[in-house]
N, C-alpha and C positions, 0 to 999 in steps of 0.2 A: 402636729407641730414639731420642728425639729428644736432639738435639745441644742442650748450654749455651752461650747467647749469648760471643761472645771481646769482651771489652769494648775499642777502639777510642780513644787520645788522639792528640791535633795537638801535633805539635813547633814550641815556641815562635820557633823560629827561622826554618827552611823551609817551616812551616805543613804537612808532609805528616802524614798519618793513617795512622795505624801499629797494630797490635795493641801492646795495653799492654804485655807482654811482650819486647815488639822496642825497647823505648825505655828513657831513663835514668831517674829521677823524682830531682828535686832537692826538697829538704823544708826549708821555715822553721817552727821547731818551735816550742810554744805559749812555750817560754822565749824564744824571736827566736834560737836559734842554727840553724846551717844546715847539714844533712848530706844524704850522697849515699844514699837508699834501695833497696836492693839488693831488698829484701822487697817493698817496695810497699804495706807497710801500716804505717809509721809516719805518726801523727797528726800535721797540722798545715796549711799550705798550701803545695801541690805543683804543682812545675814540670814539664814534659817534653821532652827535647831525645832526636834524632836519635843513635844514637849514631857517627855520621860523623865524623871527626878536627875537618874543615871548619866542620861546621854547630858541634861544640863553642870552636871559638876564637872562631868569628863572633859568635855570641853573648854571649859574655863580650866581645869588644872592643866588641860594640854596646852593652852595658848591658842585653839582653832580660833574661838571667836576673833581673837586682836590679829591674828593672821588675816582672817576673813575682811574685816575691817578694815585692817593697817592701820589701828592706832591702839592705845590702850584705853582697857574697857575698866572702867570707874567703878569703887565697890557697892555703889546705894546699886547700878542697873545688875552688877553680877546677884544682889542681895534680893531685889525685883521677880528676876528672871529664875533662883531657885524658890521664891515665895509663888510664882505662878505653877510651877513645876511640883510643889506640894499641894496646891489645891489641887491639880488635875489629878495625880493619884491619889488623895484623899477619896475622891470623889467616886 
């Protein structure tokens, strides 16, 4: 049986290329609000970050994500997205 392609994003911050699956996907929705997508298939324009504790502060203290995005990123999703980044290295 032939294998289905594993589709491949760059984390906007470290630039490394990850299986989609291995990353976080940040989501600015067609109304401009901005959630953390757990599913990978909400609509709208998607960001993707590392989910490294590191790579997630660096990011936000650099402005990639709200660059990635174009708009500003709200504190409960920046708050979210280092609460998911402490579980994975916890773990």
């Amino acid at each position: 049986m032939a294998r289905g392609h594993e589709p491949y994003r760059r984390c906007i911050h470290c630039r490394t290329s990850l299986p989609k699956k291995e990353l976080t996907r940040v989501v600015r929705k067609p109304d401009w609000s901005v959630v953390v997508d757990s599913s990978g298939k909400v609509p709208g324009r998607g960001a993707y970050l590392c989910r490294s504790k590191e790579c997630v502060q660096a990011a936000l203290k650099a402005g990639r994500l709200e660059k990635a995005l174009r708009t500003k990123v709200p504190d409960d999703v920046a708050q979210e997205l280092l609460g998911l980044s402490a579980q994975t290295s916890a773990a």
